[in-house]
N, C-alpha and C positions, 0 to 999 in steps of 0.2 A: 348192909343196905347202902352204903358208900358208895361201893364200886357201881352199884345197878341203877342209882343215882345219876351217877357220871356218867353211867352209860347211857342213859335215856337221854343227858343232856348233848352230848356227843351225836347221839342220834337224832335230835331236832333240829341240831343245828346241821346235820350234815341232811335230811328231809323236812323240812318245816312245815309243808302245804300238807304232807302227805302224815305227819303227826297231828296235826290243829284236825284234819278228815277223822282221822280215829278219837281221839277227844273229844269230837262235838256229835258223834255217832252215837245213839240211843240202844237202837237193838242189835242191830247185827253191823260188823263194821264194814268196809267198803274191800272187795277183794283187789281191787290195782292198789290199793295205800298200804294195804296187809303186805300184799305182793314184795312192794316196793322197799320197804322197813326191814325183810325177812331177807332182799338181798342185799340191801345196804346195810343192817346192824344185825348179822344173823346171832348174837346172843341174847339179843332182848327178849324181854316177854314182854307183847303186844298189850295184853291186859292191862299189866301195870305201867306202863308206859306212860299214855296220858294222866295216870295218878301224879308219876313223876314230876313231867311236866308242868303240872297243874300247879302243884308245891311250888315251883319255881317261880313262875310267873306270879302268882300270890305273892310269896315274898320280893319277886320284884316290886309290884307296884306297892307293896308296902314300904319299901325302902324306897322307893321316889316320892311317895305324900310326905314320909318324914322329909324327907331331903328339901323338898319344895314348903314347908313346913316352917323347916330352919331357917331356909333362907326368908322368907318373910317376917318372920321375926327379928330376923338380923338388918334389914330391908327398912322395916319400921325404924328400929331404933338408930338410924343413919350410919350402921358401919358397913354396910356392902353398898 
């Protein structure tokens, strides 16, 4: 699961508009984003993809509320 991971993140970053179109896609996905992913990361599976991504961004914004979190606490108590 690592590598397909990486791979997915590899892939959003090198398509971003054209990964967030298959993500936000209900039923059927968009054939130029399909297109576009299949020739720029031809080992990914499209399906899981946006799961991939999903996870990540999750835990991004989870790791910036802690972060911004922190610092307010630290913020209050006068050391930053």
């Amino acid at each position: 699961m690592g590598s397909k991971f990486v791979g997915a993140l590899k892939c959003f970053v090198k398509r971003p508009v054209d990964t967030v179109r298959i993500m936000l896609s209900l039923d059927q996905y968009d054939p130029r984003a399909v297109a576009s992913i299949k020739e720029q990361c031809p080992d990914i599976d499209v399906e899981k993809l946006g799961v991939h991504v999903g996870i990540f961004l999750a835990v991004l914004l989870l790791a910036c509320g802690v972060l911004a979190y922190v610092l307010a606490l630290l913020y209050g108590m006068g050391m930053v």
